[in-house]
BARO-12245 format. One record per residue (C-alpha): residue number from 1; residue in three letters; x, y, z. Coordinates in steps of 0.5 Angstrom, whole numbers, padded with zeros to 4 digits. Example, Ala and Ser with C-alpha at 12.3 -4.5 7.8 and 13.67 -1.06 7.14 Angstrom:
<atoms>
   nr  rest      u      v      w
    1   ala   0025  -0009   0016
    2   ser   0027  -0002   0014
</atoms>
This chain:
<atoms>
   nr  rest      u      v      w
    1   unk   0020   0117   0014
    2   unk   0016   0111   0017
    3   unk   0009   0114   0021
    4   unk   0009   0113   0029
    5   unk   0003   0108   0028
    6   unk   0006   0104   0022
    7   unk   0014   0104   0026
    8   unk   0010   0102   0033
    9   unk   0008   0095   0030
   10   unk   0012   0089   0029
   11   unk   0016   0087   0023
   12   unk   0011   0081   0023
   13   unk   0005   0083   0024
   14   unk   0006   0089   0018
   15   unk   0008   0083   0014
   16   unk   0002   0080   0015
   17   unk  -0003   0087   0014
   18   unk   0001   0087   0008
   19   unk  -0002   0080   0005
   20   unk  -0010   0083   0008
   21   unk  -0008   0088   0003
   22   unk  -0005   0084  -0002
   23   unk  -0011   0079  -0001
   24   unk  -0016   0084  -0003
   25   unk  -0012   0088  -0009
   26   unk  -0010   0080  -0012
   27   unk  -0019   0080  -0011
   28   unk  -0020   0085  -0016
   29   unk  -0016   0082  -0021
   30   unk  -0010   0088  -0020
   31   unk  -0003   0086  -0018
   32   unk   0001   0089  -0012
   33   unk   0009   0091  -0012
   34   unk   0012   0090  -0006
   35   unk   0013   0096  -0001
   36   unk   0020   0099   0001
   37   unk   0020   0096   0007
   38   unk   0020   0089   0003
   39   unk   0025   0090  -0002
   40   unk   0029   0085  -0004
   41   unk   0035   0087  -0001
   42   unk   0032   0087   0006
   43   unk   0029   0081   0005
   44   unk   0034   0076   0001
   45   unk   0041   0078   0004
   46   unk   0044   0071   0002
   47   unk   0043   0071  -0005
   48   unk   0037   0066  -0006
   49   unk   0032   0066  -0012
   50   unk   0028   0073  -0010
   51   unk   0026   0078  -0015
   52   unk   0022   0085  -0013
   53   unk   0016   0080  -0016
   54   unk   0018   0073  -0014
   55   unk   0020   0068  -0010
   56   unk   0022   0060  -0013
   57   unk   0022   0054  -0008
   58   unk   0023   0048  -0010
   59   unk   0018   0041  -0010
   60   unk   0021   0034  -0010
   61   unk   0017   0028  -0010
   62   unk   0018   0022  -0013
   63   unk   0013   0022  -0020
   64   unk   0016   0016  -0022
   65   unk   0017   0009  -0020
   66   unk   0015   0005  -0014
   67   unk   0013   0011  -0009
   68   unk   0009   0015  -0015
   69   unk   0003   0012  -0011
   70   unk   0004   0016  -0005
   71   unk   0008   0022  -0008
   72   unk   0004   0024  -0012
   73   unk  -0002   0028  -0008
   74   unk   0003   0030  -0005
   75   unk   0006   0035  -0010
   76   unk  -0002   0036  -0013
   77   unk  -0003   0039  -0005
   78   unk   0004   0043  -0005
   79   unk   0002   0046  -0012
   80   unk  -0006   0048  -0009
   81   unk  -0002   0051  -0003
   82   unk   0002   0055  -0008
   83   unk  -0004   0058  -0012
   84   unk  -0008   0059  -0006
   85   unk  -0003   0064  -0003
   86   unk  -0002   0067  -0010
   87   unk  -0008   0069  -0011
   88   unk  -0008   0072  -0003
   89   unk  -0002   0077  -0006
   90   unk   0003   0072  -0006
   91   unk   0009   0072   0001
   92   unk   0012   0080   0002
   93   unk   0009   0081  -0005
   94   unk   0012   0076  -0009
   95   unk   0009   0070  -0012
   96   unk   0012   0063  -0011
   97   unk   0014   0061  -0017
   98   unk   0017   0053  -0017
   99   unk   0021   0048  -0020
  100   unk   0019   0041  -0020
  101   unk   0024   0035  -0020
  102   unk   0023   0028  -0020
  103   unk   0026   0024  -0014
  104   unk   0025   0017  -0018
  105   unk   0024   0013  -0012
  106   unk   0032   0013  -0012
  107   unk   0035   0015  -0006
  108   unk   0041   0017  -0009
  109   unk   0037   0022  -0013
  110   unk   0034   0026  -0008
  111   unk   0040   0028  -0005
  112   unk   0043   0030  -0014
  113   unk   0036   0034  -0014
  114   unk   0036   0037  -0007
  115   unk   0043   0039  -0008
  116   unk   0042   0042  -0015
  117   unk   0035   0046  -0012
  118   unk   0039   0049  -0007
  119   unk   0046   0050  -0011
  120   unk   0044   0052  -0018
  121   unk   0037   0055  -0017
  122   unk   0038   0057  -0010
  123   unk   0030   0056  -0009
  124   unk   0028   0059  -0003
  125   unk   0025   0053   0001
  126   unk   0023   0046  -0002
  127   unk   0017   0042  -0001
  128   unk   0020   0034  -0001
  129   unk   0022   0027   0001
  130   unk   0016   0022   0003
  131   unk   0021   0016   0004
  132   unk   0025   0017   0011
  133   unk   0030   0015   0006
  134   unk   0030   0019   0001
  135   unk   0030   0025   0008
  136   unk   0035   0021   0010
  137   unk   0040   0022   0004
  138   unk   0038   0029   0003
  139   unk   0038   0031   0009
  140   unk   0046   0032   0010
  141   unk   0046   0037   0003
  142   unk   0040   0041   0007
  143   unk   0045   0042   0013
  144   unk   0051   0042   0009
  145   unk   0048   0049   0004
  146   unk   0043   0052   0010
  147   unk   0037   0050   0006
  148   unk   0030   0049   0009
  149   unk   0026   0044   0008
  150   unk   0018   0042   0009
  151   unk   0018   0034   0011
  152   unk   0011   0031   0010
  153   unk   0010   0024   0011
  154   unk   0009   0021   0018
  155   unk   0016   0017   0021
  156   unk   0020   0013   0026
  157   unk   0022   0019   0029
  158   unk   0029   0020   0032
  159   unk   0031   0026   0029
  160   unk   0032   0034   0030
  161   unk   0035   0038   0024
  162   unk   0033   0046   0024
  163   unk   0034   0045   0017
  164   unk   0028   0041   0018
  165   unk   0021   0042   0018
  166   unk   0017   0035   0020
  167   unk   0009   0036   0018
  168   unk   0007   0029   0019
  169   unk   0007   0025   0025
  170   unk   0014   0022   0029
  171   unk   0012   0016   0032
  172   unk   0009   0017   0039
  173   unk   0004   0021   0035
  174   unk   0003   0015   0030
  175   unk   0006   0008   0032
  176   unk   0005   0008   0041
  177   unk  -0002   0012   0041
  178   unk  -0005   0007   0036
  179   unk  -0002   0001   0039
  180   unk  -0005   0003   0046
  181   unk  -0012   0005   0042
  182   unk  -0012  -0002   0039
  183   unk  -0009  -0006   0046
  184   unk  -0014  -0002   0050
  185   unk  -0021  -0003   0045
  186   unk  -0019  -0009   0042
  187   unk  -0016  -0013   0047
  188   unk  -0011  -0016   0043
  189   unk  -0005  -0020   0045
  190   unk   0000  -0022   0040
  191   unk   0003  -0019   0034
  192   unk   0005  -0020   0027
  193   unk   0010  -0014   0025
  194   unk   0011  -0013   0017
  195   unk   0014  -0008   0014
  196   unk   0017  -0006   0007
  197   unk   0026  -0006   0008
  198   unk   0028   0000   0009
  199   unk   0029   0005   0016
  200   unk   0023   0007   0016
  201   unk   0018   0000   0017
  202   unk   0025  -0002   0020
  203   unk   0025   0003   0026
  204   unk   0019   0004   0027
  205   unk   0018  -0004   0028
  206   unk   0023  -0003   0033
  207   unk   0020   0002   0036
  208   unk   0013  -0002   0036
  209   unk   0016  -0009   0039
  210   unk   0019  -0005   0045
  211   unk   0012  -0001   0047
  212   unk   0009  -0008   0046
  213   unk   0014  -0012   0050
  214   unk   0013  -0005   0055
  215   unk   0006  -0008   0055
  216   unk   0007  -0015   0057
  217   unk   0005  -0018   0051
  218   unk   0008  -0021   0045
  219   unk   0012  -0021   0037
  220   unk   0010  -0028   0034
  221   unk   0012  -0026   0027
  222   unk   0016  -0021   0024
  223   unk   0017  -0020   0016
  224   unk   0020  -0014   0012
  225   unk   0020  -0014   0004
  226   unk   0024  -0011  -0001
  227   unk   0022  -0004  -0004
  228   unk   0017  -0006  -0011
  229   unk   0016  -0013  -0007
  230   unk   0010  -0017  -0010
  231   unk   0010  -0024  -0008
  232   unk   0007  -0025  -0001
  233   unk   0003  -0031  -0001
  234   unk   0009  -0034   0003
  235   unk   0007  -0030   0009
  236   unk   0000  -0030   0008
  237   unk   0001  -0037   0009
  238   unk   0006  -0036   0016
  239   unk   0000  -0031   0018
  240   unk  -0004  -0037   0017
  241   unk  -0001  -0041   0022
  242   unk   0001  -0037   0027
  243   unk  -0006  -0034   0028
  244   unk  -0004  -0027   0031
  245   unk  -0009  -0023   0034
  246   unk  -0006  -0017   0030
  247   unk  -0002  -0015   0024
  248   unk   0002  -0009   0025
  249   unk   0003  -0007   0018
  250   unk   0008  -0002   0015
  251   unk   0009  -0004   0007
  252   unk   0010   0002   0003
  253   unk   0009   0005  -0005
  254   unk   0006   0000  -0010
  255   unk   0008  -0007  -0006
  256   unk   0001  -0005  -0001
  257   unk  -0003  -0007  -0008
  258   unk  -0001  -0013  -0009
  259   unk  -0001  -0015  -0001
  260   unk  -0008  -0013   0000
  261   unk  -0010  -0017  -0006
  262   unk  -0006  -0023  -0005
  263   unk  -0010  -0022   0002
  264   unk  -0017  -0023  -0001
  265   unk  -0016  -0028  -0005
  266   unk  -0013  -0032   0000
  267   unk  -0020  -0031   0005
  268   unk  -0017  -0027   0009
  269   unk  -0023  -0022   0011
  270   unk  -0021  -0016   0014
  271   unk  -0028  -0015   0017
  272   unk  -0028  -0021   0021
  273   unk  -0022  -0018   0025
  274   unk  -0018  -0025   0025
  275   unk  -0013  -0022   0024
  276   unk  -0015  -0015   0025
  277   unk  -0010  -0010   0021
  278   unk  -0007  -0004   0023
  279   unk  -0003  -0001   0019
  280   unk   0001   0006   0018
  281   unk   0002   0007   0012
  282   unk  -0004   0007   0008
  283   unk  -0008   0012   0007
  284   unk  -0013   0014   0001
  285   unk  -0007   0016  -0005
  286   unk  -0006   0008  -0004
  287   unk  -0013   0006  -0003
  288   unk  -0014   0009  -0010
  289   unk  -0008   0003  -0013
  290   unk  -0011  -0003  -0008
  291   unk  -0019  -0002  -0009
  292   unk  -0023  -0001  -0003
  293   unk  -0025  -0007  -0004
  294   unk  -0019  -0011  -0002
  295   unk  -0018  -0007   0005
  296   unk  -0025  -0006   0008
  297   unk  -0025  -0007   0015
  298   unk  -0017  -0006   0016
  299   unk  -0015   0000   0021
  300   unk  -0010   0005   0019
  301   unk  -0007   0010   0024
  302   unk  -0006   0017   0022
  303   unk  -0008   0025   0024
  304   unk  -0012   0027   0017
  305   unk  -0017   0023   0013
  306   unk  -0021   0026   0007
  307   unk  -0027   0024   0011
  308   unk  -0026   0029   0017
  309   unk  -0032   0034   0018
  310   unk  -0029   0040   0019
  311   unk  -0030   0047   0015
  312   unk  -0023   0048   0015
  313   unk  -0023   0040   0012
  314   unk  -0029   0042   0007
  315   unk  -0026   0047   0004
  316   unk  -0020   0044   0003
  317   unk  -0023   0038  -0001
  318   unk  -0027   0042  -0006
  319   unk  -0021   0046  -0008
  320   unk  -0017   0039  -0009
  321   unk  -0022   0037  -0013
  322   unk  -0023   0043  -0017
  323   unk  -0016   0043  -0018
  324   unk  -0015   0036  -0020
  325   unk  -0022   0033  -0022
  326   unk  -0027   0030  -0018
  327   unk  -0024   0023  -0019
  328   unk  -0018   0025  -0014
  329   unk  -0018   0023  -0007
  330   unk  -0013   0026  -0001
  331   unk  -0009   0023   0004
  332   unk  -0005   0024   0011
  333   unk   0000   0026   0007
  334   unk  -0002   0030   0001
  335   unk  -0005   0034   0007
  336   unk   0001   0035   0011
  337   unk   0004   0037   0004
  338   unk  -0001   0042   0004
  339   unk   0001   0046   0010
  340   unk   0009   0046   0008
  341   unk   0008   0052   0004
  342   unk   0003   0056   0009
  343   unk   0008   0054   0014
  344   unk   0014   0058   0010
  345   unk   0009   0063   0008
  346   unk   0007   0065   0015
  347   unk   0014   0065   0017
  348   unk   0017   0068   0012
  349   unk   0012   0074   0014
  350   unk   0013   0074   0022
  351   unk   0021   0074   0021
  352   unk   0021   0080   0015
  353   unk   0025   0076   0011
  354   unk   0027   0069   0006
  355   unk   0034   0068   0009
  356   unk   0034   0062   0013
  357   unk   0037   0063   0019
  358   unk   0031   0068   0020
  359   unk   0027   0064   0019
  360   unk   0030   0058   0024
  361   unk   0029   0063   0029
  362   unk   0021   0065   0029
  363   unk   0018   0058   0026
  364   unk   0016   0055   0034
  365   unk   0009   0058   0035
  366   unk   0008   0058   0028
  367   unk   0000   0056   0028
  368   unk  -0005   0054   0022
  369   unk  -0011   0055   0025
  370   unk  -0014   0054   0018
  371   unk  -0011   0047   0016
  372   unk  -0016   0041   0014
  373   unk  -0014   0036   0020
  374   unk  -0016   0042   0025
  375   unk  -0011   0047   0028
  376   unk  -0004   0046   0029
  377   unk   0002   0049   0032
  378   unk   0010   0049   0031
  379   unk   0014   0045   0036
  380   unk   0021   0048   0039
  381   unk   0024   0042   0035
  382   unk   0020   0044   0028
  383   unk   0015   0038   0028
  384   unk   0007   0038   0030
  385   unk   0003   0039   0034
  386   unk  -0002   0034   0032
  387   unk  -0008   0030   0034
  388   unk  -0008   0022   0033
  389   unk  -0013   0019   0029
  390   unk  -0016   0012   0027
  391   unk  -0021   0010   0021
  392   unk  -0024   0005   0019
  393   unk  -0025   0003   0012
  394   unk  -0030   0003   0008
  395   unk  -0031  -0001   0001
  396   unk  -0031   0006  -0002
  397   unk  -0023   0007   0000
  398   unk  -0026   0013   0005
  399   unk  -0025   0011   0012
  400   unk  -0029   0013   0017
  401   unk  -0025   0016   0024
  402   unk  -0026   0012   0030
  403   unk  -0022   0014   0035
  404   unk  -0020   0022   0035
  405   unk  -0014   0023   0042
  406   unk  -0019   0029   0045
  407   unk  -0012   0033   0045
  408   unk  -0006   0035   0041
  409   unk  -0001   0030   0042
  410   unk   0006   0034   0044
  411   unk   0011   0031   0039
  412   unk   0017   0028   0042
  413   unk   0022   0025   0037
  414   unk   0026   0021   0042
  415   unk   0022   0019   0046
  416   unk   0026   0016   0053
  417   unk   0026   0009   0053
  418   unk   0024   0007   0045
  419   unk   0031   0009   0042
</atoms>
């Protein structure tokens, strides 16, 4: 029989008493089973992978090919969360165990593995996709088999699933913000836009055309380039002429190390700001391919550089580096990867349960109070309240913040107008 003091409290406030307790048991080197109130029959009624000590989720990331560049911080931040919550005692008890497949930069491929982690090994969640196209064709086997998956990469927006937790920025928390920061702080006027071919760099460039049409100003030029491109002198050679006052950039994976380098030895010096570079979609994972000098003085438009000097960012860095050597860097999506899994673990605790559907019902209000780009909050339509940032990059491939929005910005995945 359950006391009066232990049945007056919440399921999920019990939940996370537990892993305070499990925390300091994990401490003193013992291991802790999980309580009756947690049994696996309680906790698992629709036949995922949880025994009495353990719960599988799934990572999916690209290790191979073109996007190998920017995936792979992100499965090193998922499996640092992994660790981190283990040796805190685990999620009601259990220890996350993991099964890693590889999405090969192959759409296709992300759906065949999505489809396996939730159908044959019937994982309890999976940290995936970087691509909105490999979202994209994964998203109908997560619809289709209930599963839930932590999305981290910033995207055009446009988008809502309850199977779909969105840690990175949509696009008026990236692409609207830092335009208004660039128009506002640099007077620009006339715009280069150049993307990678796929829905993303497409969507989000028709998103940006629109906010700069809104503004009264003007596209001069608007380029999109294969995934794996690497010959760029061709509009290298049309920004020449047209002179713009910006370019608005949106390449992804490898093509960013041949564009950057191609850009340098064309005398193109971005610290001279003819043409200021802003682009969305390089962060330090990439910088690490291109060369920080090859990308000195461009701007780039995210909510987290490792640079940030908070404790919650300072702690997180040290444990990156401990894990994945000192020679690792972390960028804007290798840190929203790492939140996936606290995520999921804090609801999990607050609904009692690994069952999706209850886990649907509590994740808006879920807070991060610990994450390393500052506190974040669930939104109703499971994307992020985030802060919008700009860096500046340094020759060492840091990049020092040079605009910060003073609040969060409200997520709005389809923002009227922009559709």
């Amino acid at each position: 029989m359950k006391s009066s003091t232990t049945s007056n409290i919440p399921t999920w406030r019990r939940a996370l008493l537990v892993s305070a307790a499990a925390f300091a048991v994990a401490q003193a080197g013992l291991t802790q089973a999980a309580p009756e109130e947690f049994a696996t029959s309680v906790v698992n009624t629709t036949g995922l992978a949880v025994t009495d000590d353990t719960v599988t989720v799934g990572i999916l990331h690209s290790i191979t090919g073109t996007m190998a560049i920017s995936e792979t911080g992100s499965t090193q931040a998922e499996k640092l969360a992994i660790k981190q919550i283990n040796e805190s005692g685990g999620v009601l008890g259990r220890q996350i165990e993991y099964i890693q497949e590889d999405g090969a930069s192959d759409w296709p491929t992300f759906a065949e593995k999505s489809r396996k982690l939730l159908v044959k090994d019937k994982v309890a969640a999976v940290m995936g996709c970087w691509t909105s196209a490999s979202r994209k064709a994964a998203l109908p086997v997560f619809e289709q088999y209930n599963g839930m998956l932590f999305y981290p990469t910033f995207y055009e927006g446009l988008e809502q699933s309850p199977n779909v937790v969105y840690t990175g920025q949509e696009a008026t928390q990236q692409i609207i913000a830092s335009i208004d920061w660039v128009v506002k702080t640099k007077g620009v006027k006339t715009f280069y836009l150049l993307g990678s071919d796929y829905i993303w760099p497409r969507t989000s460039m028709k998103i940006a055309r629109k906010h700069i049409a809104k503004l009264g100003l003007k596209v001069v030029g608007e380029e999109y380039y294969p995934l794996g491109h690497t010959q760029f002198n061709s509009v290298i050679n049309k920004v020449k002429l047209k002179k713009p006052d910006i370019i608005f950039a949106a390449v992804v994976g490898g093509s960013n190390v041949a564009f950057y380098k191609q850009v340098k030895a064309a005398g193109i010096d971005w610290r001279k700001e003819k043409p200021l570079m802003l682009t969305i979609s390089v962060t330090e994972d990439e910088v690490l391919g291109i060369g920080g000098e090859n990308l000195v003085g461009a701007y780039s438009s995210m909510k987290y550089f490792q640079s940030l000097t908070n404790g919650n960012n300072e702690s997180f860095v040290k444990a990156f580096k401990e894990m994945w050597g000192e020679d690792s860097v972390i960028g804007d999506v290798t840190q929203a990867a790492y939140l996936g899994p606290w995520i999921w673990k804090y609801a999990v605790e607050k609904a009692g349960s690994f069952d999706i559907d209850k886990l649907k019902e509590v994740l808006p209000g879920i807070e991060v109070t610990t994450a390393p780009e500052g506190y974040v909050k669930v939104h109703e339509n499971q994307h992020l309240w985030s802060k919008a940032r700009i860096g500046l990059a340094r020759e060492d491939g840091q990049f020092d913040v040079v605009f910060e929005s003073e609040e969060l910005i409200e997520p709005n995945p389809f923002p009227k107008g922009y559709q």
